[in-house]
TORTOR-201886 format. One record per residue (C-alpha): residue number from 1; x, y, z; residue in three letters. Coordinates in steps of 0.5 Angstrom, whole numbers. Layout:
<r><n>NUM</n><x>X</x><y>Y</y><z>Z</z><res>ala</res></r>
...
END
This chain:
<r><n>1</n><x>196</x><y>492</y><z>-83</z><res>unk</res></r>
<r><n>2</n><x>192</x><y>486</y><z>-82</z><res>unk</res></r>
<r><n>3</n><x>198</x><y>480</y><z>-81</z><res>unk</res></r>
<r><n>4</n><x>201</x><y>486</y><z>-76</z><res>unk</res></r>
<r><n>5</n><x>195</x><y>485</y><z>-72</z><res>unk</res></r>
<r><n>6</n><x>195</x><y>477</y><z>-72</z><res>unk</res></r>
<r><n>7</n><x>203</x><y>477</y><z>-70</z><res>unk</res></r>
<r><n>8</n><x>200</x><y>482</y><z>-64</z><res>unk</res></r>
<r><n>9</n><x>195</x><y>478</y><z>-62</z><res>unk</res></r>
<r><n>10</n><x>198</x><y>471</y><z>-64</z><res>unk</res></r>
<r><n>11</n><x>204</x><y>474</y><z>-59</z><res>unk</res></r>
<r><n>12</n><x>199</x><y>476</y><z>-54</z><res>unk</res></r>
<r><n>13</n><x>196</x><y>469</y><z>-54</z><res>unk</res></r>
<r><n>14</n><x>203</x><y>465</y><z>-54</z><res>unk</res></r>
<r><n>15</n><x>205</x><y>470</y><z>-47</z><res>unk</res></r>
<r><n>16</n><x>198</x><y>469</y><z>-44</z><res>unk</res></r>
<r><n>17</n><x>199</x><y>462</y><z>-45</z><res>unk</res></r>
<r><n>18</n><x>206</x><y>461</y><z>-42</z><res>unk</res></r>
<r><n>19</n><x>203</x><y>465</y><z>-37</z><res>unk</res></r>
<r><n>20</n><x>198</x><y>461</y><z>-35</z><res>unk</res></r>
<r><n>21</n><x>202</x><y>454</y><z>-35</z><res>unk</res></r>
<r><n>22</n><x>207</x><y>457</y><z>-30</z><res>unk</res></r>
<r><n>23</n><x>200</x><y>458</y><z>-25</z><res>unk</res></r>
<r><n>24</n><x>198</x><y>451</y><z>-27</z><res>unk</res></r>
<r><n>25</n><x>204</x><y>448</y><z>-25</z><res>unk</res></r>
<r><n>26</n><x>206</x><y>453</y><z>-19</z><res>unk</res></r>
<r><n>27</n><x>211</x><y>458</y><z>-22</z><res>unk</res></r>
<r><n>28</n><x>218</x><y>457</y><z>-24</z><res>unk</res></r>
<r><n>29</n><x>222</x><y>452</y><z>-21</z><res>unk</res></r>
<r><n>30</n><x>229</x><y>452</y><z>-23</z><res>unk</res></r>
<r><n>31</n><x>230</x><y>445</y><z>-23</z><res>unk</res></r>
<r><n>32</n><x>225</x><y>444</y><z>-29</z><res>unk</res></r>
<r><n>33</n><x>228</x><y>449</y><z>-33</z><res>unk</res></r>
<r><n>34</n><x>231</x><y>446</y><z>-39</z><res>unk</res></r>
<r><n>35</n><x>238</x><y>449</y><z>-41</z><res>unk</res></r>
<r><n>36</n><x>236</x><y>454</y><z>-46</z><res>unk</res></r>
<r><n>37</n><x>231</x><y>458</y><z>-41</z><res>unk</res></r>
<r><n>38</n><x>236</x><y>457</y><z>-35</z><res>unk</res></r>
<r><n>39</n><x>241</x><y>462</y><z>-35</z><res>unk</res></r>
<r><n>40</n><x>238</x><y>468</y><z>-32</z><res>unk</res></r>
<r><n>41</n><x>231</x><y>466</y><z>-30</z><res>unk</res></r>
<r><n>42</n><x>228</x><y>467</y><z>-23</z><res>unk</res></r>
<r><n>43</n><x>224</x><y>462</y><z>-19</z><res>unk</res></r>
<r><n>44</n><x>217</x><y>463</y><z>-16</z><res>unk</res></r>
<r><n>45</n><x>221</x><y>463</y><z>-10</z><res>unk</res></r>
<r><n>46</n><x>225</x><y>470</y><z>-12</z><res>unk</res></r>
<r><n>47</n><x>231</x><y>466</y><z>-12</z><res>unk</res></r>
<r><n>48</n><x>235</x><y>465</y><z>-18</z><res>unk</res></r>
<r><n>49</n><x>237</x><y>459</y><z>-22</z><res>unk</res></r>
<r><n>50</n><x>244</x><y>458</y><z>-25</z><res>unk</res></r>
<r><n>51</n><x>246</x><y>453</y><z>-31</z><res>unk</res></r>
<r><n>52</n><x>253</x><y>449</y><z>-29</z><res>unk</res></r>
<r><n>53</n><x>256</x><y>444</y><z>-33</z><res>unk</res></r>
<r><n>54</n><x>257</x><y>437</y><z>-30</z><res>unk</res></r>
<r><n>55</n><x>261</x><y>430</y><z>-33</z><res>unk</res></r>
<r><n>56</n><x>257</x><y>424</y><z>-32</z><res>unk</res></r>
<r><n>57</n><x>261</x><y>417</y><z>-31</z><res>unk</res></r>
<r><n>58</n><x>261</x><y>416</y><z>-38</z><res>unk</res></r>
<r><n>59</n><x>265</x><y>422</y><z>-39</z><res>unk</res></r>
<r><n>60</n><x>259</x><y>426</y><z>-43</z><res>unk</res></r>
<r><n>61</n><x>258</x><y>433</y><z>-41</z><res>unk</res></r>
<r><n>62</n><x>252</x><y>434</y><z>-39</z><res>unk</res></r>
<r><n>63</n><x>249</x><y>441</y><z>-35</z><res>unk</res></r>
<r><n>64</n><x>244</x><y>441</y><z>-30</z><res>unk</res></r>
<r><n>65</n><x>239</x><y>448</y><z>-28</z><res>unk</res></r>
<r><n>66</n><x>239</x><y>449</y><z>-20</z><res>unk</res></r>
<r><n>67</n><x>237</x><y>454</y><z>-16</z><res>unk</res></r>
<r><n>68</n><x>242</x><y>459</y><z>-12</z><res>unk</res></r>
<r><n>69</n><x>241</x><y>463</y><z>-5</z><res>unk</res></r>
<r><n>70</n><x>241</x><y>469</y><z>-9</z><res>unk</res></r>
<r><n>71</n><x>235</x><y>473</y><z>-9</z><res>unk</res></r>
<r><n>72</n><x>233</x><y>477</y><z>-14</z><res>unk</res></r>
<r><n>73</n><x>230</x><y>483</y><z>-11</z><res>unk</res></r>
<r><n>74</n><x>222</x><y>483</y><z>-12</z><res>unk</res></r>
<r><n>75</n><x>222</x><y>479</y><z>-19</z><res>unk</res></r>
<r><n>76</n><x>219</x><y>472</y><z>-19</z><res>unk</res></r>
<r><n>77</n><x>217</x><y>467</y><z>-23</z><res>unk</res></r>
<r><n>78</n><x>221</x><y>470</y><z>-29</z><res>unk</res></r>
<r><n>79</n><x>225</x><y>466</y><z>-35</z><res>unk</res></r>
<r><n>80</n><x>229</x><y>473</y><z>-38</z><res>unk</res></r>
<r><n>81</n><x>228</x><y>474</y><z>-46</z><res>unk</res></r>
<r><n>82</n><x>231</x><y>473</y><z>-52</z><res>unk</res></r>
<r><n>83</n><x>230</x><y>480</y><z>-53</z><res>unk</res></r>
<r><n>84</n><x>234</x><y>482</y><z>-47</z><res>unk</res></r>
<r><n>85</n><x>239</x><y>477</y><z>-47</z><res>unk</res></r>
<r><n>86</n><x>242</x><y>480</y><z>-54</z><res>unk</res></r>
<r><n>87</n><x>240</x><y>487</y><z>-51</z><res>unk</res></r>
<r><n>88</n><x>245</x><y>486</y><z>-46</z><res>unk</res></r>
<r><n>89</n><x>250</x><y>482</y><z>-49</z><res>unk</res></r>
<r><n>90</n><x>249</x><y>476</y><z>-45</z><res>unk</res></r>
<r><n>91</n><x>249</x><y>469</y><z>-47</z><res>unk</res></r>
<r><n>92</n><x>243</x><y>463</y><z>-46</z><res>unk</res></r>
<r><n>93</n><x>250</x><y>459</y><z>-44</z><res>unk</res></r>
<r><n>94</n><x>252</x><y>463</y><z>-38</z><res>unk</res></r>
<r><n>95</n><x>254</x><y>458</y><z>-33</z><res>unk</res></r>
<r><n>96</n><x>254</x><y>461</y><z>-25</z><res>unk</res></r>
<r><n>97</n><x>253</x><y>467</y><z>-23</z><res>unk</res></r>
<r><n>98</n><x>259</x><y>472</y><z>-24</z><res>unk</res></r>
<r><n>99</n><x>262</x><y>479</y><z>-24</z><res>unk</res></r>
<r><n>100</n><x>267</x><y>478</y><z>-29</z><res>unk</res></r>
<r><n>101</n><x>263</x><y>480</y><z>-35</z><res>unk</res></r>
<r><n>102</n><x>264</x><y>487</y><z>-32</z><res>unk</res></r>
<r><n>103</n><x>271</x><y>487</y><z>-33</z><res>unk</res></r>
<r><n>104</n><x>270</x><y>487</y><z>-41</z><res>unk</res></r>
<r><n>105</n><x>268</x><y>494</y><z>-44</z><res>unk</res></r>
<r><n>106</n><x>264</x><y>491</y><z>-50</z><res>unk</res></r>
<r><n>107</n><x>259</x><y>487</y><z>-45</z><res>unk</res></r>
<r><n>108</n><x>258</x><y>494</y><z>-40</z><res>unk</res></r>
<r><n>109</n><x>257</x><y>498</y><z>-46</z><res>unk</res></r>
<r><n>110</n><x>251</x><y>494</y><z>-47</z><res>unk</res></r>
<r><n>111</n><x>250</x><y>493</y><z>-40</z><res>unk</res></r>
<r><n>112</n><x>249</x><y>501</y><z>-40</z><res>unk</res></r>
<r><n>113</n><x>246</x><y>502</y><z>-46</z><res>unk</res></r>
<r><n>114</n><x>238</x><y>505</y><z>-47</z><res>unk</res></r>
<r><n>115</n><x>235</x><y>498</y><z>-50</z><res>unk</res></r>
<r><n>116</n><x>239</x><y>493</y><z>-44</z><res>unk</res></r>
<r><n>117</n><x>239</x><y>499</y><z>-38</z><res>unk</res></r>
<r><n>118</n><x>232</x><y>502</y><z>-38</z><res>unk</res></r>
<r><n>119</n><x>228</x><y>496</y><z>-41</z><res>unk</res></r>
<r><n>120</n><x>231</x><y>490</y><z>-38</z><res>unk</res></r>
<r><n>121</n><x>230</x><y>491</y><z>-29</z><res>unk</res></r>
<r><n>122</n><x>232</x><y>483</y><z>-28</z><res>unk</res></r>
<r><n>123</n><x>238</x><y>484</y><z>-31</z><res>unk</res></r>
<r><n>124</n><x>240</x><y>490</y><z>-29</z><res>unk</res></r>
<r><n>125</n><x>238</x><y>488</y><z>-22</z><res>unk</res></r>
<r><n>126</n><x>243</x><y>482</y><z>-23</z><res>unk</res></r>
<r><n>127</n><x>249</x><y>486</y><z>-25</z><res>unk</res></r>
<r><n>128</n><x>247</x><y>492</y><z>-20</z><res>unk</res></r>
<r><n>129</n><x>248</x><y>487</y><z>-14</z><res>unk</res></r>
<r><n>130</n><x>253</x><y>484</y><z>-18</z><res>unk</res></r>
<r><n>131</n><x>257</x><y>490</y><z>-17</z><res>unk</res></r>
<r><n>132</n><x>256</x><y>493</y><z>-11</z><res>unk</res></r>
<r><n>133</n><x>258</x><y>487</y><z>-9</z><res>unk</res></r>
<r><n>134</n><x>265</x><y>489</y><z>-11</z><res>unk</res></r>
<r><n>135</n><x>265</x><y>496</y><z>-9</z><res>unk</res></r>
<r><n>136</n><x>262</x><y>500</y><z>-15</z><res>unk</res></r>
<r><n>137</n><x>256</x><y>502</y><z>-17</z><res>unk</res></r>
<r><n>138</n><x>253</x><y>500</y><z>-23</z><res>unk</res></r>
<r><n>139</n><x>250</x><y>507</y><z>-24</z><res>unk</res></r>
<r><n>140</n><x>257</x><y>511</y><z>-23</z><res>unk</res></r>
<r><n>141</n><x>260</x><y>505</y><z>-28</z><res>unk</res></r>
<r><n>142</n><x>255</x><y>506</y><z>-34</z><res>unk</res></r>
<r><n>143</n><x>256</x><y>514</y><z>-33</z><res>unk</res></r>
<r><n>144</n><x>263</x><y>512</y><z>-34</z><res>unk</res></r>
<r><n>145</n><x>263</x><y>507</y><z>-40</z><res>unk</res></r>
<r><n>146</n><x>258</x><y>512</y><z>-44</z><res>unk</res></r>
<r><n>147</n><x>264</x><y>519</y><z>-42</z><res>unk</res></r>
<r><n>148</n><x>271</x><y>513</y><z>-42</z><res>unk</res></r>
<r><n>149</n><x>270</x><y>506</y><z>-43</z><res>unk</res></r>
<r><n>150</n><x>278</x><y>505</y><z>-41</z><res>unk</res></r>
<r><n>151</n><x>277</x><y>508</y><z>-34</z><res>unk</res></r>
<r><n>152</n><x>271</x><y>505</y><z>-32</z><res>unk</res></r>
<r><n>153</n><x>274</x><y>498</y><z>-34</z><res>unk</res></r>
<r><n>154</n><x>280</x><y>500</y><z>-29</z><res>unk</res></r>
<r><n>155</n><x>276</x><y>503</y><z>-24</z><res>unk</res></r>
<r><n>156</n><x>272</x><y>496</y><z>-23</z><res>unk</res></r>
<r><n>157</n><x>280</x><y>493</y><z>-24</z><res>unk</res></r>
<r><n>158</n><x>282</x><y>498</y><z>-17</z><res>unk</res></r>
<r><n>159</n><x>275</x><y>496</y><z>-13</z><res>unk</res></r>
<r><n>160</n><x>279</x><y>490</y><z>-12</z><res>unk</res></r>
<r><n>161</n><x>273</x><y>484</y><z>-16</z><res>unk</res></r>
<r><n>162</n><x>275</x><y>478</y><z>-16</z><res>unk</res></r>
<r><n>163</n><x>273</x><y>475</y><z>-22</z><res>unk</res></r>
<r><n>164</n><x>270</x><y>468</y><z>-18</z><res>unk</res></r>
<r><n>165</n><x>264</x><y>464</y><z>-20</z><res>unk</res></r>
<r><n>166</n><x>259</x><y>466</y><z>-15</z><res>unk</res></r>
<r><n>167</n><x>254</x><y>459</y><z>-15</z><res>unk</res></r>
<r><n>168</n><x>250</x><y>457</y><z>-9</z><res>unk</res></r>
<r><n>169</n><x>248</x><y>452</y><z>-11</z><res>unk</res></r>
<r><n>170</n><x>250</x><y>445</y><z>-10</z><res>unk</res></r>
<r><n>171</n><x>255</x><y>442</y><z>-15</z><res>unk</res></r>
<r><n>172</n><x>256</x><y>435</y><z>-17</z><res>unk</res></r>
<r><n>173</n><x>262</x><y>438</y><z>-22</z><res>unk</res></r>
<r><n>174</n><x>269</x><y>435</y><z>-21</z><res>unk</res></r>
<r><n>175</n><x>273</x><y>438</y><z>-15</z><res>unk</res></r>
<r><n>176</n><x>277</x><y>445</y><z>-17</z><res>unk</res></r>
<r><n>177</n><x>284</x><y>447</y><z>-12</z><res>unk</res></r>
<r><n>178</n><x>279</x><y>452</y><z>-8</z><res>unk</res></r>
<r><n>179</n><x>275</x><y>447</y><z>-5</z><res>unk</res></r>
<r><n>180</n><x>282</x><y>442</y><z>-2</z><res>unk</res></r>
<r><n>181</n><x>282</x><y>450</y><z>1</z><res>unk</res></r>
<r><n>182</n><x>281</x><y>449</y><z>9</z><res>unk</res></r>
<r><n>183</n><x>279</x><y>456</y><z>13</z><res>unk</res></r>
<r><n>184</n><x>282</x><y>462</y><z>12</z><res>unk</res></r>
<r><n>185</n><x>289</x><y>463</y><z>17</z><res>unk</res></r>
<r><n>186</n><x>287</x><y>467</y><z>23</z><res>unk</res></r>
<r><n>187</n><x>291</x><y>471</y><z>27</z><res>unk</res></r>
<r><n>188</n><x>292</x><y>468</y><z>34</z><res>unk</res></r>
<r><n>189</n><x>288</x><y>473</y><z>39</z><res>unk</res></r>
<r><n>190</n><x>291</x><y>476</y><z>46</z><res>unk</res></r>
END
């Protein structure tokens, strides 16, 4: 009984320390991260930090932690923890911020579980604005995955998601086919 108690306090202790710290130095700033706290943390600002992977000069793939334009709402000043990013079937190594995950009923089913949806808010926060940017609501989705994993997956399929990289942030990574993309065609007007 008395190393429980030691653990709860060494525990205490740790959280109290990393806390201070983060007051020291004036909160999180993504750009500080390293690569292992980056993915899901939210800046004291209240935006929210992406990992992205870049190729330096001399071929090596390196990765770089920036902030995005995406505000988390009323979160700040937050590196999400290991225990919610198990519950939550995510992974430290998430590059960008995206709604593919999703699409895939092994990650909604623990999106929607009990240990990810009631005791994680940052990331349900994240996918519900994530969703909603797609059309469906992250309520009436976990409802569905819990009765019929198969149709919740296809109703996300219908609302039309488009399973696009959503990165704010400056890249410095190689070009890809959609930035040669001028803008989009528009009708002409009479």
């Amino acid at each position: 009984m008395g190393c429980l108690s030691s653990l709860y306090s060494l525990a205490a202790l740790a959280l109290l320390s990393s806390l201070l710290v983060q007051g020291t130095l004036g909160g999180i700033t993504c750009e500080q991260l390293n690569k292992e706290d980056c993915a899901f943390a939210v800046s004291s600002s209240g935006k929210r930090c992406v990992l992205e992977k870049y190729v330096r000069r001399s071929g090596e793939e390196a990765y770089k932690c920036t902030t995005s334009n995406i505000e988390a709402d009323k979160l700040k000043d937050l590196v999400e923890t290991n225990q919610c990013i198990e519950a939550c079937g995510l992974d430290r190594d998430t590059l960008g911020i995206s709604s593919d995950s999703l699409l895939e009923s092994r990650f909604t089913k623990k999106l929607c579980s009990p240990q990810c949806y009631q005791s994680c808010p940052n990331i349900v926060d994240l996918y519900f604005n994530l969703a909603a940017g797609e059309g469906v609501f992250l309520p009436n989705l976990c409802e569905t995955q819990s009765k019929n994993p198969m149709r919740a997956k296809a109703e996300i399929k219908s609302s039309g998601i488009n399973p696009v990289v959503l990165s704010d942030a400056p890249s410095i990574s190689p070009i890809s086919s959609a930035d040669l993309l001028g803008s989009p065609v528009m009708p002409p007007s009479y």
